[in-house]
C-alpha positions, 0 to 999 in steps of 0.5 A, spaced: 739 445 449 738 445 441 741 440 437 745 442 432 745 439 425 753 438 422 753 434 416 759 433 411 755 432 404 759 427 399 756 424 393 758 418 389 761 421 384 762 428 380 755 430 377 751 427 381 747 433 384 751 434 390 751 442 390 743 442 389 742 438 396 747 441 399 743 447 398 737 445 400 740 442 407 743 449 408 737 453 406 732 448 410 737 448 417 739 456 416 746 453 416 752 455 414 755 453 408 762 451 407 765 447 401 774 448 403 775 445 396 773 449 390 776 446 383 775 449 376 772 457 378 773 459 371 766 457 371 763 460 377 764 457 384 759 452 388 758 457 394 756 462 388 751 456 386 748 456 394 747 463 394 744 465 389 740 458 390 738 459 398 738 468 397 742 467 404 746 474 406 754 473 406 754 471 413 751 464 412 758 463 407 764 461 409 770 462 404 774 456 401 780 455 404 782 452 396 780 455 391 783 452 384 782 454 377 783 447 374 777 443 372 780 437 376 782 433 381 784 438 387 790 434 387 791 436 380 789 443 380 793 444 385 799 442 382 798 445 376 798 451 380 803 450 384 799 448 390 799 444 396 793 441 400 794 438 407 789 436 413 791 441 416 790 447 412 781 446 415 782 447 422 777 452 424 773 452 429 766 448 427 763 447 434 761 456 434 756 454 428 750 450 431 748 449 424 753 446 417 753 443 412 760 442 409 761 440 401 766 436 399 769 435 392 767 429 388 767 422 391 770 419 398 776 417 395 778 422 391 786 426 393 788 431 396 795 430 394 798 424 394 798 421 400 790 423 401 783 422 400 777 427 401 776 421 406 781 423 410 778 429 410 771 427 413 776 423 418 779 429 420 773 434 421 770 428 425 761 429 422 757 424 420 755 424 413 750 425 408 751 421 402 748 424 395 747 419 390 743 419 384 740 414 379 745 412 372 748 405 370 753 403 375 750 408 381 748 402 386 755 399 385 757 406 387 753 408 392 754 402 396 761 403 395 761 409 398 757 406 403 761 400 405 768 405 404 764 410 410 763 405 415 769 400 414 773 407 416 768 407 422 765 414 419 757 414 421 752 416 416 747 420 416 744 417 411 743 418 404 739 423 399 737 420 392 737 426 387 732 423 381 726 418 382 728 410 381 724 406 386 727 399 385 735 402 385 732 406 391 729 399 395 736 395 393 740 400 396 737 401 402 735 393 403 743 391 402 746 398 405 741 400 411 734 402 410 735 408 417 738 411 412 734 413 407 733 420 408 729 423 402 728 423 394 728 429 391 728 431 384 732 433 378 733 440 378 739 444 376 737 450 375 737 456 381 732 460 381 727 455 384 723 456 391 726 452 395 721 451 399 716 446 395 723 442 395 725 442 403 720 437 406 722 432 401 729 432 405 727 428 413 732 431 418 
């Protein structure tokens, strides 16, 4: 039986590339794409982000179940809007999809509401996570943060991605993290008409 590749992808904080890599999974595993939580759509959305990145059809997207205005925190957003987030609102089915690469909001702990964290979230749709970090002052505290915060809540890590190149920042997380998790350095790129195909072989899985 083939295996299939489900990942939730978080970052280490806002800004960090999490988009792009969640791209380049989706675009070198043909997966399904599907972020649940989408703040501040007045700019253009992260699902319009990956397809016009990846040139995949419609049918490799699935639509938010959230989708907010607001440039904040989803637990903010949603509240200017007069919305509510809960668990249960991302029950669909994800075993139909052999391939899928689901992209949180910003970090593990930030809140849905007042009482949950995109943590609860992983939790509750129950796949292992790749962790993108990318290298500024504070990144190897934030990374092992994240890092640490997953595995004390007994979540397994597929590993983590480093989006930029800075070697020494790279070695010491991964000696003081787990060097298995290790999973590819790419570079820095925001822009979307790239070929994704001179980056995917950069990314082990």
């Amino acid at each position: 039986m083939e295996k299939k590749h489900q990942y939730f992808v978080t970052g280490i904080g806002t800004g960090v590339g999490k988009t792009f890599i969640s791209a380049l999974l989706t675009y070198k595993l043909k997966a399904k794409y599907w972020k649940p939580i989408q703040a501040g759509t007045q700019t253009g959305t992260d699902t319009e982000f990956v397809q016009k990145m990846t040139q995949l059809s419609d049918e490799y997207f699935i639509p938010s179940v959230h989708t907010l205005k607001t440039p904040a925190s989803p637990h903010l957003a949603a509240s200017i809007e007069q919305k509510q987030i809960s668990l249960s609102d991302f029950s669909i089915n994800i075993a139909d999809c052999s391939n899928l690469i689901i992209e949180g909001a910003g970090g593990v702990l930030v809140p849905l509401n007042d009482y949950q964290t995109i943590l609860d979230l992983i939790r509750f749709l129950g796949l292992p996570v790749i962790i993108v970090s990318q290298h500024y002052l504070g990144s190897i505290n934030h990374t092992l943060l994240t890092v640490r915060m997953l595995e004390h809540a007994g979540i397994l890590i597929k590993g983590i991605i480093f989006n930029g190149y800075n070697p020494d920042s790279e070695r010491i997380i991964l000696k003081m993290s787990n060097p298995d998790y290790y999973l590819g350095t790419v570079p820095v790129i925001k822009e979307t008409d790239i070929d994704c195909n001179t980056l995917i072989h950069k990314i082990n899985l």
